[in-house]
Structures are given as structure tokens and as C-alpha cells.
N, C-alpha and C positions, 0 to 999 in steps of 0.2 A: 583627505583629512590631513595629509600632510601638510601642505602647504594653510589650512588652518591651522594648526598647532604653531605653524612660523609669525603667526598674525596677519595672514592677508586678509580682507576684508572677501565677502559673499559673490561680488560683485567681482572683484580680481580674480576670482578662482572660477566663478563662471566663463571669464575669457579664457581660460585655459582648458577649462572641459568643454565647451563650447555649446552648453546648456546652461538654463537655472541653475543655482546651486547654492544651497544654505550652511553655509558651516554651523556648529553648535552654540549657543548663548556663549556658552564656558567653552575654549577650543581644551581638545587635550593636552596635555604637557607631551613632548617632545619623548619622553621617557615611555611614554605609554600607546604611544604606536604600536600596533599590535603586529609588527616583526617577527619573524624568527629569531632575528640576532639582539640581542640585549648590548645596549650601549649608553655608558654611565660618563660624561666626561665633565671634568672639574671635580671630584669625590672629592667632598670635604667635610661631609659628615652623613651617617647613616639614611639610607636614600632606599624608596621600596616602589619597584617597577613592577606594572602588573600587565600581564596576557592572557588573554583567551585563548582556550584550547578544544580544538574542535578534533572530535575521534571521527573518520573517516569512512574507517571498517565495524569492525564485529565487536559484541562489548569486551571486555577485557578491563584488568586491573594495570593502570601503569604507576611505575613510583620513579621519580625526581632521581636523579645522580648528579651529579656537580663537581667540578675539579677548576675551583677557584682561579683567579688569575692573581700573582704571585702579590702578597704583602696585602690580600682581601680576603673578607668572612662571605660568605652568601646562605643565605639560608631560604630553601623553597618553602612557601605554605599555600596548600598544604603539601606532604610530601609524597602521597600518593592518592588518587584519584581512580576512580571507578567510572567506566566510559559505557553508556550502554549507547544502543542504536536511536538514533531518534528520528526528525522528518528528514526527506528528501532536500539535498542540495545540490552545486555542480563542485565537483573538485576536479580540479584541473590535472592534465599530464602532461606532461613536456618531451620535445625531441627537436631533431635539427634534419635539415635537408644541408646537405655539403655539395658544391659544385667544386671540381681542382682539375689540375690540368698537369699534376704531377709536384708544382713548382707554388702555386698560388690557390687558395683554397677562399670559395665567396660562401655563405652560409646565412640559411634563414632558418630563425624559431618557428617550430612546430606547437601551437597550444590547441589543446581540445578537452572540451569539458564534459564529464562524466556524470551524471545521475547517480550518490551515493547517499547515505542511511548516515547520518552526524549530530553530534550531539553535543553541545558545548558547556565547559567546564572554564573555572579560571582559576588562576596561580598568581600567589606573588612573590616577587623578587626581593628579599633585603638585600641590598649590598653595603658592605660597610669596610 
């Protein structure tokens, strides 16, 4: 999706995934990649970045915390959210296998996907 949101065309993005591939009518804005990391660049006026949020685990109550970065407002909506379990999906876990020899260390990613209970929620970002 990324490289949709940049404007590549259906056809360039299948040479890269190395299958069909249809990006969306509308690609998403840049802003709305659904990241962990929120990133706003050129702020020059009030801008609302939105994410999906998928609960993993068990249901639970989460709520928002925020510690702005310096000379911004942000305001999450909404600011807490109630996650129950829902269908089966994989989430992933991560590890590393390290090869060293005291002096030089070679390292491969470990990913392995898990069967868990998720349920997705969404949130938006004001930044201002």
C-alpha cells in the first residue's frame, strides 16, 4: 500500500510484489499508512492522521496518553477505547538468531506467526 499512496500505478507495484496487484481507486495519503509511528512533515496547519487498532489479547479498556513533541497540540479521538476479542488472525513475534565469533556478529530475523483472538478499533490523530 505503500508504494500506492506514492502514486505508483497497479502495474509497477505488481513488479515488485511479483504478483497481480491492485492498488485502491483513491491510494491513501501518506499520513494514513497504518504504522505504528505517526509522522507529520511540512505542519502548517491543523492535520488529522488516522490508525487502526487491532487488540491482540484479552478484552480490556485502553485509553490514549500523549506527550506531544515540543511547540504541538495532538489530541486523540477517541481517547479510550474498549477492545474485546474477536475472529482469529496471525500476529506475528519477532526474534534474532546471532552468529559471532567474538569480534563480528552475522544475524538473521526470526518471524513466526501466531493464531490470535483481534478485534479492531480506530483512532484519530489531530496534530496541530
Amino acid at each position: 500500500m505503500f508504494l500506492c499512496a506514492l502514486r505508483y500505478t497497479s502495474g509497477q507495484v505488481a513488479t515488485f510484489y511479483g504478483a497481480p496487484f491492485a492498488c485502491p481507486p483513491i491510494p491513501p495519503r501518506r499520513l494514513d499508512l497504518n504504522y505504528p509511528s505517526i509522522s507529520v512533515p511540512r505542519l502548517s496547519a491543523p492535520t488529522i492522521v488516522t490508525r487502526k487498532v487491532k487488540n491482540v489479547g484479552l478484552a480490556g479498556t485502553y485509553t490514549a496518553q500523549v506527550t506531544a513533541p515540543s511547540g504541538t497540540l495532538v489530541n486523540v479521538t477517541p481517547v479510550t477505547i474498549e477492545a474485546v476479542t474477536g475472529p482469529q488472525a496471525s500476529r506475528y513475534v519477532y526474534g534474532v538468531l546471532t552468529w559471532s565469533d567474538g569480534v563480528h556478529n552475522v544475524s538473521s530475523p526470526i518471524v513466526v506467526g501466531h493464531r490470535m483472538n483481534y478485534y479492531t478499533r480506530y483512532a484519530s490523530v489531530r496534530v496541530a
